[in-house]
C-alpha positions in Angstrom: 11.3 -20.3 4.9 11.2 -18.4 8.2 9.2 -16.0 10.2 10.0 -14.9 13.3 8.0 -12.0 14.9 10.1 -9.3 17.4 9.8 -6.5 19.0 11.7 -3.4 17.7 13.3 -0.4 19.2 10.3 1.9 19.1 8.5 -1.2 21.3 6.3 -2.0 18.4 5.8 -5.6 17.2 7.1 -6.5 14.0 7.1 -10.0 11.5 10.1 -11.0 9.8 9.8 -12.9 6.5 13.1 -14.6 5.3 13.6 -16.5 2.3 16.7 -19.2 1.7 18.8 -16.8 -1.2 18.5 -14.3 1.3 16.0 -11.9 0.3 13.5 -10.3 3.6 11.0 -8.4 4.4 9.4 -6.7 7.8 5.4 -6.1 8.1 4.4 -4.1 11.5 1.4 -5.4 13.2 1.1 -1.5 13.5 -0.7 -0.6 10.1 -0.3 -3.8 8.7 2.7 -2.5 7.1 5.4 -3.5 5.5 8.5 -1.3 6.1 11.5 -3.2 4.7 12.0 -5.3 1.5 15.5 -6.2 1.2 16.5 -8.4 -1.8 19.2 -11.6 -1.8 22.2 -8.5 -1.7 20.7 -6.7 1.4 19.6 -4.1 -0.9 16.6 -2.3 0.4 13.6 -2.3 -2.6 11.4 0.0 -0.4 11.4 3.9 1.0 11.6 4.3 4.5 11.7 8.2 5.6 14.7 8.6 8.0 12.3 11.0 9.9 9.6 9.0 9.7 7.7 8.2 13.4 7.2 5.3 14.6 4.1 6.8 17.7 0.8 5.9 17.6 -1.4 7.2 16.1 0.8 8.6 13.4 1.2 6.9 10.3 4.6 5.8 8.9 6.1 7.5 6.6 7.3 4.8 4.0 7.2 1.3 3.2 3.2 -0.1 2.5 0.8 1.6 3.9 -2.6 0.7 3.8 -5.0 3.0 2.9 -9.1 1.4 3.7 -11.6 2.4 4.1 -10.9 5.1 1.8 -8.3 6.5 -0.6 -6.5 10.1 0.2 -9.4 13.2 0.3 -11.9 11.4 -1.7 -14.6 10.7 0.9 -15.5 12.0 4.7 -13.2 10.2 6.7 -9.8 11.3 7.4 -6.6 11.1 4.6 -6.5 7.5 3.5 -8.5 6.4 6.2 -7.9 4.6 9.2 -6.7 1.1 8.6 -2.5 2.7 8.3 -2.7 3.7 11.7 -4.7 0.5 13.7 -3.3 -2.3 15.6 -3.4 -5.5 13.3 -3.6 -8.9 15.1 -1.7 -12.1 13.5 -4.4 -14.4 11.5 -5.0 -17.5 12.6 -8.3 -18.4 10.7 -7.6 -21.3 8.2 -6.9 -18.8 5.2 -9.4 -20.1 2.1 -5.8 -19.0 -0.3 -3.7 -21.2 -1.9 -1.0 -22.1 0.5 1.7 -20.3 -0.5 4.4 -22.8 -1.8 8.1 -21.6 -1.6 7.5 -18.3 0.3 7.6 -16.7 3.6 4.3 -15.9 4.4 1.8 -14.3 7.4 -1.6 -13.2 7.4 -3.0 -10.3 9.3 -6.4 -9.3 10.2 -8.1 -5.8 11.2 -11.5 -6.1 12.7 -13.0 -2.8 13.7 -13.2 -1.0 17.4 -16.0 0.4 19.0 -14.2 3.6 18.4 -13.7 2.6 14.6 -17.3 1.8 13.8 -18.1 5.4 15.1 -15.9 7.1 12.5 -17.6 4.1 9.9 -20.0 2.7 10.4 -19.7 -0.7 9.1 -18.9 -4.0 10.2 -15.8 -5.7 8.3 -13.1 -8.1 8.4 -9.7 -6.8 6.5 -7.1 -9.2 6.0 -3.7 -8.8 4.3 -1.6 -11.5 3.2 2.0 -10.9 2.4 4.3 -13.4 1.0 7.7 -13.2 0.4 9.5 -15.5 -2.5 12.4 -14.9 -4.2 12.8 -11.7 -5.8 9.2 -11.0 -5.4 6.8 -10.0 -2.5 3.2 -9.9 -2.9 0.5 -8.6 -0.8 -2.4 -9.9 -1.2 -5.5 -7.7 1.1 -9.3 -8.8 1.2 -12.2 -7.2 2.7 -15.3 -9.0 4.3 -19.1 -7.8 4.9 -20.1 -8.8 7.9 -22.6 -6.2 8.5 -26.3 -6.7 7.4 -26.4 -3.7 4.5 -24.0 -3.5 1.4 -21.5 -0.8 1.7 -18.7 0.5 -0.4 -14.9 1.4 -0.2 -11.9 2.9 -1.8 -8.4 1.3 -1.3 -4.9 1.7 -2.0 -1.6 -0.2 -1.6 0.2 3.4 -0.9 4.2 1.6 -2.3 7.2 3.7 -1.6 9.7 2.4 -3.7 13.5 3.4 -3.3 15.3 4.5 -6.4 18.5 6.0 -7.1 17.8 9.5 -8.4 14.2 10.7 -9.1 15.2 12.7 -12.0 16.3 9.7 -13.5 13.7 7.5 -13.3 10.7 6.3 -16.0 7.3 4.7 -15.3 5.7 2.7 -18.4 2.6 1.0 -18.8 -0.2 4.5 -18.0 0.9 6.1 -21.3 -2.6 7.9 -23.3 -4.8 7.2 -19.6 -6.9 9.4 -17.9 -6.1 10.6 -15.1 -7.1 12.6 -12.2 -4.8 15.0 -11.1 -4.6 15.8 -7.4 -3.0 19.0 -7.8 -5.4 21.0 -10.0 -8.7 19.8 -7.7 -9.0 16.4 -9.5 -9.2 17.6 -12.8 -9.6 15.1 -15.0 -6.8 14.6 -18.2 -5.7 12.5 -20.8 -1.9 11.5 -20.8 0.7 12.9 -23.4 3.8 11.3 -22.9 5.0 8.0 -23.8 5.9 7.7 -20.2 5.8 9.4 -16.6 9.5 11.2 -15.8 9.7 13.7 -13.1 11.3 17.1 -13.0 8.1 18.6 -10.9 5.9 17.3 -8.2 2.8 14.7 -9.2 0.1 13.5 -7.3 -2.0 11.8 -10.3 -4.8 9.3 -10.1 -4.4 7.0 -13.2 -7.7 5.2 -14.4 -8.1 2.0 -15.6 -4.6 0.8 -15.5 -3.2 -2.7 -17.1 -2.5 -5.7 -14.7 1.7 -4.8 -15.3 3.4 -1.7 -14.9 7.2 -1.1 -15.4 9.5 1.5 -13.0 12.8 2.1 -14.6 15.5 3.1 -12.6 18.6 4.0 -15.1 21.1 4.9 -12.6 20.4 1.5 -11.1 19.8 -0.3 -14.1 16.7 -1.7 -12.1 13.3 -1.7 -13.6 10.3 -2.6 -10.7 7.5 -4.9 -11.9 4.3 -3.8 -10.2 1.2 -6.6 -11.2 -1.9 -6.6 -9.8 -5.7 -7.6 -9.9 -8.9 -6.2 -8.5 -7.4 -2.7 -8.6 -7.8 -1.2 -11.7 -6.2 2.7 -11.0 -2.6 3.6 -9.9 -1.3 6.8 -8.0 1.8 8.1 -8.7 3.0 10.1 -6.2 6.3 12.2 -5.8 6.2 15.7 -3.1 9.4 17.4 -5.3 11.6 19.9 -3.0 8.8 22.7 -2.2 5.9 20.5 -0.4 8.9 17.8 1.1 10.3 20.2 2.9 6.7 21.2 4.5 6.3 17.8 5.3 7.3 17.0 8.9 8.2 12.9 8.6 9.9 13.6 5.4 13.6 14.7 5.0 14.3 17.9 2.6 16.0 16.3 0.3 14.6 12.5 0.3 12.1 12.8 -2.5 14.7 12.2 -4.7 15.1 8.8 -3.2 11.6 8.0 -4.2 8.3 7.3 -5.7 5.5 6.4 -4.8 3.7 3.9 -7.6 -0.1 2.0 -6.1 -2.2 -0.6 -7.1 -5.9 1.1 -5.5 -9.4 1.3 -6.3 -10.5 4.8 -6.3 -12.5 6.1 -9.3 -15.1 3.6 -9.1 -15.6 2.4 -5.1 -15.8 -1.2 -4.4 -19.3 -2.3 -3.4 -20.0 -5.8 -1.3 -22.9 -7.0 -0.2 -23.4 -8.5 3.3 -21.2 -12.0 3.7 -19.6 -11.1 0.4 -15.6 -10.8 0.1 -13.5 -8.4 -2.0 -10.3 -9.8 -3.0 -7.4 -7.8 -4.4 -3.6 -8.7 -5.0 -0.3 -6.8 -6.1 2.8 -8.6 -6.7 6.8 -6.5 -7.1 9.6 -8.0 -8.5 12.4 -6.8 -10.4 14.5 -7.4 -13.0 18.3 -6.2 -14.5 17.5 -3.5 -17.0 20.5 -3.2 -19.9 21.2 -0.1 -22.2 20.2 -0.6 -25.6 20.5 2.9 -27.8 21.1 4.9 -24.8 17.3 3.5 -23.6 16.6 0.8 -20.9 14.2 -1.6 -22.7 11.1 -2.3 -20.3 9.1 -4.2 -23.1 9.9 -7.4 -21.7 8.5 -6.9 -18.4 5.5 -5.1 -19.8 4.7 -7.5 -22.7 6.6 -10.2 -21.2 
């Protein structure tokens, strides 16, 4: 397993994670963020906006951002908070994790600025592992109190995945969930359908979500596997043609090259108490999906 950390040609630092069938990743110490997850084919897993900018302090347009201390519009700060667009430094506090046995893996760390505990005012510690293994990559973020008052956050693992052809493309698992939905002020609903498919732009909040939830790509015969734990919602995200093209780091046509799919905590904040640690983890794989009756068959990797 190897990690090697460069510099890339918009002078930021980056870490590369390599793994021995040939599967990769890149996390910026920018953001924290991981821009690139390339499986054991060179096939890249994640968006990356071909206009995205890569100049402080704007965030990236793709890969994982991380959104802390707070989750899009709801709250005071600025969207999705500040955490995307900070300087992380490379952990090297003993990690109180498992060690992470056959994987490629570095941990991060964000401690706040004076400039940062003006905007929030609270003293933390937000670390991020991410590990890559074969055919997965997990990301495993905590926060620490170590202010002297309890305070409370929203967070989200803001994915980009890459997919062949929006249209064509089926998320499982958040069938008959509330939701929130971003475009009608947060209204709350219940869902219909016995699965998300996109022919319009979304921008939902769904509320407690399973652990597992399946992202089936038929033109790829790909389905995604998104797990996680300690963040109970998911967004699901996609701009369709009318807001992409008012988007500046986003190409007119690329939001039929992706969806956006997170493991967050929004509905309910998380609240820790001083010294007290919030853990949360979400792990992507994926897996061959195979026609059966004209229908990929994601039961497997929901139930599985």
């Amino acid at each position: 397993m190897m990690v090697d950390l460069v510099r890339d040609s918009s002078g930021l630092e980056k870490v590369i994670l390599t793994e021995p069938r040939g599967s990769s990743a890149q996390v910026l110490l920018y953001g924290g963020q991981v821009i690139s997850w390339k499986n054991e084919r060179g096939e890249e897993l994640l968006f990356l906006s071909n206009k995205a900018l890569f100049k402080p302090p704007k965030a990236i347009r793709g890969g994982i951002p991380i959104c802390f201390p707070q989750f899009g519009s709801f709250g005071s700060l600025e969207q999705h908070g500040f955490a995307r667009n900070r300087l992380w430094a490379i952990d090297t506090c003993p990690s109180p994790l498992p060690a992470a046995n056959n994987t490629s893996t570095i941990d991060l760390i964000l401690i706040p600025t004076e400039e940062d505990l003006k905007i929030w005012s609270r003293s933390f510690e937000l670390r991020l592992r991410v590990s890559l293994g074969p055919g997965k990559l997990t990301l495993i973020p905590r926060v620490r109190n170590i202010d002297n008052k309890p305070f409370s956050f929203t967070f989200a693992l803001h994915t980009y995945l890459s997919v062949s052809d929006i249209s064509e493309v089926r998320v499982e698992g958040l069938e008959t969930l509330d939701y929130f939905d971003n475009l009608l002020q947060k209204e709350r609903f219940t869902e219909q359908a016995d699965a998300i498919t996109f022919d319009d732009e979304v921008d939902r909040v769904y509320l407690s979500t399973p652990t597992k939830i399946a992202v089936i790509d038929h033109e790829k015969k790909r389905t995604f596997e998104l797990r996680k734990e300690g963040l109970p919602d998911a967004v699901v995200w996609n701009p369709w043609d009318k807001k992409a093209k008012a988007i500046p780091d986003f190409g007119d046509e690329e939001y039929k090259q992706m969806v956006c799919i997170e493991a967050a905590a929004i509905e309910h904040p998380i609240m820790i108490r001083p010294r007290e640690e919030w853990k949360g983890r979400q792990e992507l794989s994926t897996v061959s999906s195979s026609y059966f009756s004209g229908q990929l068959d994601p039961l497997r990797v929901l139930h599985g």
